[in-house]
N, C-alpha and C positions, 0 to 999 in steps of 0.2 A: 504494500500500500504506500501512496506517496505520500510523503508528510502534507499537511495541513501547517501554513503559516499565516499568524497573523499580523497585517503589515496595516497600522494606524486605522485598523478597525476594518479592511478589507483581508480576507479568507481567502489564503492561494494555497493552491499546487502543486509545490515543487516537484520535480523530477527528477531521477535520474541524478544526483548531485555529489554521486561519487567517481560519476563518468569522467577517460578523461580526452580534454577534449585540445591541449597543444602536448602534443607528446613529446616535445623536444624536450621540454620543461614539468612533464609530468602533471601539468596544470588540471585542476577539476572543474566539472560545472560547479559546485559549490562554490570553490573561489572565486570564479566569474561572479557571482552571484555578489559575493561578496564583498569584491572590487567594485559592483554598481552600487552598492549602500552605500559604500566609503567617500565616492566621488558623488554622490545625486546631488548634493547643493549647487556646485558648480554648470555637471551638468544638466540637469533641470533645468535651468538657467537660460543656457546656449538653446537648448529646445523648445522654449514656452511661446506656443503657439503658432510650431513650426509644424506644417502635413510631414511625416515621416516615410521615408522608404527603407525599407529594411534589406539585407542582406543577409540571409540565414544560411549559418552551416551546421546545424544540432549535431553532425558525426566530426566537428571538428573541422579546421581549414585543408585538410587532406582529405577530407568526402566532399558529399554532394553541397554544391553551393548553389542557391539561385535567391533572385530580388521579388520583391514585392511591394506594391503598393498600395493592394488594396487590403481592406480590414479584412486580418487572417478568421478565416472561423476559428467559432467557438471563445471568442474576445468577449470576456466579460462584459457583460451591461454598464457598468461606473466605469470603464474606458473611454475618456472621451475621444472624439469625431469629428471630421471639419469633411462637409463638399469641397469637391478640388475642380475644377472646372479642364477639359481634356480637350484638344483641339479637335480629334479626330473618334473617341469614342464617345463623347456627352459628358457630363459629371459622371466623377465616382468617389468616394467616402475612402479616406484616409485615416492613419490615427494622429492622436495629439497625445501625448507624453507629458503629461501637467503637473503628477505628482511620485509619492514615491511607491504607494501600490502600486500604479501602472509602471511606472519603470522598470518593479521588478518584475511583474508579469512579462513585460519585453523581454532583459535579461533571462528569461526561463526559456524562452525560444531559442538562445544562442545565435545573437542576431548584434550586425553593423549598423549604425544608424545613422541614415544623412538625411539632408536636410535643406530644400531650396533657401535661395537668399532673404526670402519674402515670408510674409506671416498669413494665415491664414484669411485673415479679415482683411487684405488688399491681397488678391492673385496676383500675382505677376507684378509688382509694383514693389520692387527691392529695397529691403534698407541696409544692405549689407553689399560690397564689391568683393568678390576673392578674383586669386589669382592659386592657380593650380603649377607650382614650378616642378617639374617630372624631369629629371635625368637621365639620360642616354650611355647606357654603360659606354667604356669606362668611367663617364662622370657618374661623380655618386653627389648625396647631401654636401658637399662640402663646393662644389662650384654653384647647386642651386645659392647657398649662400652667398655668393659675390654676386649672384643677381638679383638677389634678394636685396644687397643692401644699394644697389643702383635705382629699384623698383622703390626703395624707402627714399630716398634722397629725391627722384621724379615726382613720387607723388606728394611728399613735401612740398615742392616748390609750389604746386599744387592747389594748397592748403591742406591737403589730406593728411590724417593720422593713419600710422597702420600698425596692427597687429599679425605676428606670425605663430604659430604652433608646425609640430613636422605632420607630415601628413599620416604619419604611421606604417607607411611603407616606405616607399625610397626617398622622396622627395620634401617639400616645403607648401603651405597653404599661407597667404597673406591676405590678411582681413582687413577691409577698413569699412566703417560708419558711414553711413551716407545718409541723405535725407531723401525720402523716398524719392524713387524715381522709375519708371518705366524700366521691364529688364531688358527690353530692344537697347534703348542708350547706355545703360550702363555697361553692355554687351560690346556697344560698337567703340565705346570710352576705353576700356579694358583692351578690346583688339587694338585702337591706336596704340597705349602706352606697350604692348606686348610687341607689332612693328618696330617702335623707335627702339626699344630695348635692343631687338634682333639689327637695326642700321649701327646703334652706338657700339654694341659686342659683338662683332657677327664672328668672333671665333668661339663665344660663348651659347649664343642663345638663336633659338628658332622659336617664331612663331605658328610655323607650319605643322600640323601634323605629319607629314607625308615622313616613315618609316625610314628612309633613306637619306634623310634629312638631321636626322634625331643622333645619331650616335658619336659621343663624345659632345655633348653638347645639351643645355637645360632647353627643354621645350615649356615656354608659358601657356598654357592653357587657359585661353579667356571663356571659353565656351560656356564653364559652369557657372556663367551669371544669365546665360539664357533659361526663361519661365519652366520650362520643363525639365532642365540640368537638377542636381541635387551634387551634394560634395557633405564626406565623410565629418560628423562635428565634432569637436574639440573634447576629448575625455571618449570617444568611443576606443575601447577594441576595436584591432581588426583581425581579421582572419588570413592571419600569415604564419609561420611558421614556429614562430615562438608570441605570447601574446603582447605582442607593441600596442601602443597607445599613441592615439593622433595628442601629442602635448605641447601645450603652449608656452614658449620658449623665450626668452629677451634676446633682446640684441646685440648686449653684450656678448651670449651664447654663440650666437652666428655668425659675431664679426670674428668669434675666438677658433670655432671650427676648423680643425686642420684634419680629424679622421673622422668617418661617416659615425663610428661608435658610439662620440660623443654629444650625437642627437639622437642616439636608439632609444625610448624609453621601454621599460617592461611595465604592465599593472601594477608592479609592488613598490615600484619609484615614484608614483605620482602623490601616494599619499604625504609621504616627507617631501616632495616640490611646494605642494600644495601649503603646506605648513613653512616653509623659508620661504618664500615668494606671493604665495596670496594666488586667489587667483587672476594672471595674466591678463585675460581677455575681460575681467569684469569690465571695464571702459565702453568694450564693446556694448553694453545694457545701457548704457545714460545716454540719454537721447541727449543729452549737450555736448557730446562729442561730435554728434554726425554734421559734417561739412557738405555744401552742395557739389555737383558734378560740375566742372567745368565746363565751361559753354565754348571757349576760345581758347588757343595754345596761351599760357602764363609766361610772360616775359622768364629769360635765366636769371636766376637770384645768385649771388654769390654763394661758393660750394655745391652748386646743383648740378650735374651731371652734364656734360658739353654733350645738351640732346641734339639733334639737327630739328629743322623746322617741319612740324607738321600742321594740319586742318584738325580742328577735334569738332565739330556740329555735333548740335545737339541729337540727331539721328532720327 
């Protein structure tokens, strides 16, 4: 029989919780389990009021893996639900991740969780920009970082703040606040700054996907600011070979980056991060951070990156 837990007055299910599910590290669903209590303040946080899409591997990231976005059966009734509006199927019903019963319900699934830039209550109208920086072997995290810090210094000039966390797999995520906007423009705002990045570096960076482009070299990924993208959030597991953690990093960190190692997080490092540093990305929540989108290329400020001239329209 599976235990019966009670989490703040909701009655779950657990399963399975001696299962194990990174074998490199021996790692259990228990622990999983346990590593989402540990971090829900933060991330609750980063999720509130965001439709979720899941990526479940319940036999581990060496079985069967696939995504979902629609409310899994047999979701508890107190799970809340947000309409998502589809271009090509009609509405469909998502979840929302609001508290810590449903968290853990999540967590019981053995599931990834991302997250469009936008909140439930505006479709498609973003208050978040990332940037996706992926590495083309032989670059590993350690050259996303020099472009990372060319992409902080840009957006800067800017007026933008930004925030970085690693992605949990190879690469870097850069976050910055925005005031809402359409994710057509922020889409086509992100494609410019991810061009100039590729004319200023072009031994470093590509903005192209095209495969044969990529190797030895960071590809920016602006795509996942378009309405139907999602990107992996902050404090999720992912399903790699050992259990990494997409975690929220300084700058210091990245300017210091000389071996990929020394941005691998596992689960059981976030909790003492968490405690010396706070949580990183809280800025991200106050809406007195978010700057508007640029309408027009911003004059070079001193120390800003010798970008060449581009068009930025509103789109």
């Amino acid at each position: 029989m599976s235990p019966i837990t009670e989490v703040e007055g909701r009655r779950l299910s657990l399963t399975n919780l001696d299962k194990v599910l990174y074998a490199e590290t021996a790692t259990t669903k228990g622990e999983v389990l346990h590593y989402c209590t540990t971090v829900a303040g933060p991330l609750l946080a980063q999720l509130q009021d965001r439709p979720l899409s899941f990526l479940r591997y319940p036999d581990g990231p060496e079985g069967q893996r696939f995504f979902t976005k629609n409310v899994p059966p047999g979701t508890p009734s107190w799970v809340k639900t947000c309409e998502v509006p589809h271009s090509t199927s009609g509405p469909a019903r998502q979840v929302l991740l609001q508290d810590l019963p449903s968290l853990v319900w999540a967590a019981n699934l053995v599931v990834e969780l991302h997250t469009p830039q936008w909140r439930c209550q505006d479709p498609g109208v973003a208050d978040r920009l990332v940037l996706d920086l992926d590495p083309g072997a032989p670059a590993s995290i350690v050259e996303c970082c020099t472009a990372a810090q060319w992409l902080h210094d840009r957006l800067a000039a800017d007026g933008l703040e930004v925030y970085a966390k690693t992605s949990g797999s190879k690469g870097l995520h850069l976050v910055v606040p925005i005031e809402p906007a359409p994710s057509e423009r922020v889409t086509a705002y992100a494609r410019a700054l991810a061009v100039e990045a590729a004319a200023d570096l072009p031994d470093l960076v590509v903005h192209k996907m095209t495969k044969s482009l990529r190797p030895g070299k960071v590809f920016i990924d602006f795509s996942q600011n378009a309405a139907a993208k999602t990107t992996a959030v902050a404090y999720t597991l992912r399903a790699r070979p050992t259990p990494t953690v997409s975690a929220p990093v300084t700058w210091d960190e990245i300017a210091e980056c000389t071996d990929p190692r020394q941005l691998t997080f596992l689960f059981d490092e976030i909790a003492p991060r968490l405690a010396g540093h706070g949580d990183l990305l809280a800025p991200l929540l106050d809406p007195d951070r978010a700057r508007p989108l640029p309408r027009a290329t911003s004059p070079r400020v001193p120390g800003a990156p010798n970008r060449r001239r581009s068009t930025r329209g509103s789109a």
